[in-house]
Every structure is written in structure tokens, then in C-alpha cells.
N, C-alpha and C positions, 0 to 999 in steps of 0.2 A: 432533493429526492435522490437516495443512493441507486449508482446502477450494479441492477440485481444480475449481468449479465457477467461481472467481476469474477476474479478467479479467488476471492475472499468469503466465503461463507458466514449464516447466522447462527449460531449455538442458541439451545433452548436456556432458560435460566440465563440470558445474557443481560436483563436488565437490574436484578442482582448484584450481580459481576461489576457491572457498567458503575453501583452505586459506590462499591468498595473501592474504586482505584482512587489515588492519589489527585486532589483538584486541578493542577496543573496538568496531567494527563486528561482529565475529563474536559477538563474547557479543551487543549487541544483536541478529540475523538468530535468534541461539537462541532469543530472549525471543518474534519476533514471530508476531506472529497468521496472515500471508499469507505465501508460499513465494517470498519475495523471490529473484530472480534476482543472483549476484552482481556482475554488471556493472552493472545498475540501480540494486544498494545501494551498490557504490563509486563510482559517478556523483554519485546524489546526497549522499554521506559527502564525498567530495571538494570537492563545489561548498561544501556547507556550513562545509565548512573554510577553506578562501580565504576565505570571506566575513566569516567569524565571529571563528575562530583558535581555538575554543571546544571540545572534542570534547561537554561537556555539553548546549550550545548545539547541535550534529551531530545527538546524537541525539533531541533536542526536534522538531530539525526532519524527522528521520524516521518519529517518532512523529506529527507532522501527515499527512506524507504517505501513511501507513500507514492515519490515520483518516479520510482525504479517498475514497483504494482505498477503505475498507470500506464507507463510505455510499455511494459510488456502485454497488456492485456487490451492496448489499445487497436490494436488490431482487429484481433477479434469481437471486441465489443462494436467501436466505428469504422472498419473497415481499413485493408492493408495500404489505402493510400491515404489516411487519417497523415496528418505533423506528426504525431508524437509516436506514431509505429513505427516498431524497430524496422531500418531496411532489411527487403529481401534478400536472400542468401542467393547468391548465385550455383547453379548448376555448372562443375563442370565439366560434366559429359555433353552438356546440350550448347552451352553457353549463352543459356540466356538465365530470366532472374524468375525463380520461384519464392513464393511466402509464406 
């Protein structure tokens, strides 16, 4: 069950989208954790490709981008003492730690 609380949005017409992407990007979109939007994930499946030539390498590099999403949003979705939320920023005029 994707969480809806995500800083990732649904497009209408997305299961369209979803049918046209390349299979190796689709079996990974099944695998992932956030409700990747399909033009987001063939953006970045694309860039990675040109770059790389690699689809192994594609999906490494959406597996990064997937785990950069989650820690940043991990906060806010389970809360700022969640593992995976970024530490809090210290203030310092006050010198203590805000989130």
C-alpha cells in the first residue's frame, strides 16, 4: 500500500503511462516503495540511460533516488525521530535543535 502522505503525487491518465514505459522500468515501479508517477520514472530511466547505457546501472540509480524521496519525507510522514529522517538543524541563535 503506497503512502499517500508522500511528497510524490498521482496524475490522472497514469495507468496509460504506467503501460507504455519500458518493462524493466515497469517491473521495477511494481517493486517500489513510493507511487512513482510515470513520467517522473521515465525521466529519470531515460536520463540514466543515456548516461550509463546500463539498465542495471537505471535501476541503481532509481533505487538512489527512491531512498533520497524517502529520507526526506520521512519525517514528516513517521515522524522527526523516525531512522531514516534527516537530522535536525540546529538553531544558532538558540542552540538547541529544531526540525
Amino acid at each position: 500500500m503506497p503512502n499517500l502522505r508522500s511528497g510524490l503525487r498521482r496524475r490522472a491518465g497514469s495507468m496509460r503511462a504506467h503501460d507504455a514505459l519500458p518493462p524493466p522500468l515497469r517491473a521495477w515501479l511494481c517493486a517500489a516503495a513510493l507511487p512513482w508517477s510515470p513520467r517522473s520514472a521515465l525521466k529519470l530511466w531515460t536520463r540514466a540511460l543515456a548516461e550509463t547505457g546500463d539498465p542495471a546501472e537505471a535501476r541503481a540509480r532509481l533505487d538512489r533516488a527512491e531512498a533520497r524521496t524517502l529520507a526526506r519525507d520521512a519525517g514528516r510522514v513517521w515522524g522527526r525521530d523516525h531512522p531514516a529522517a534527516p537530522p535536525a538543524k540546529e538553531n544558532p541563535r538558540r542552540g538547541d535543535r529544531r526540525g
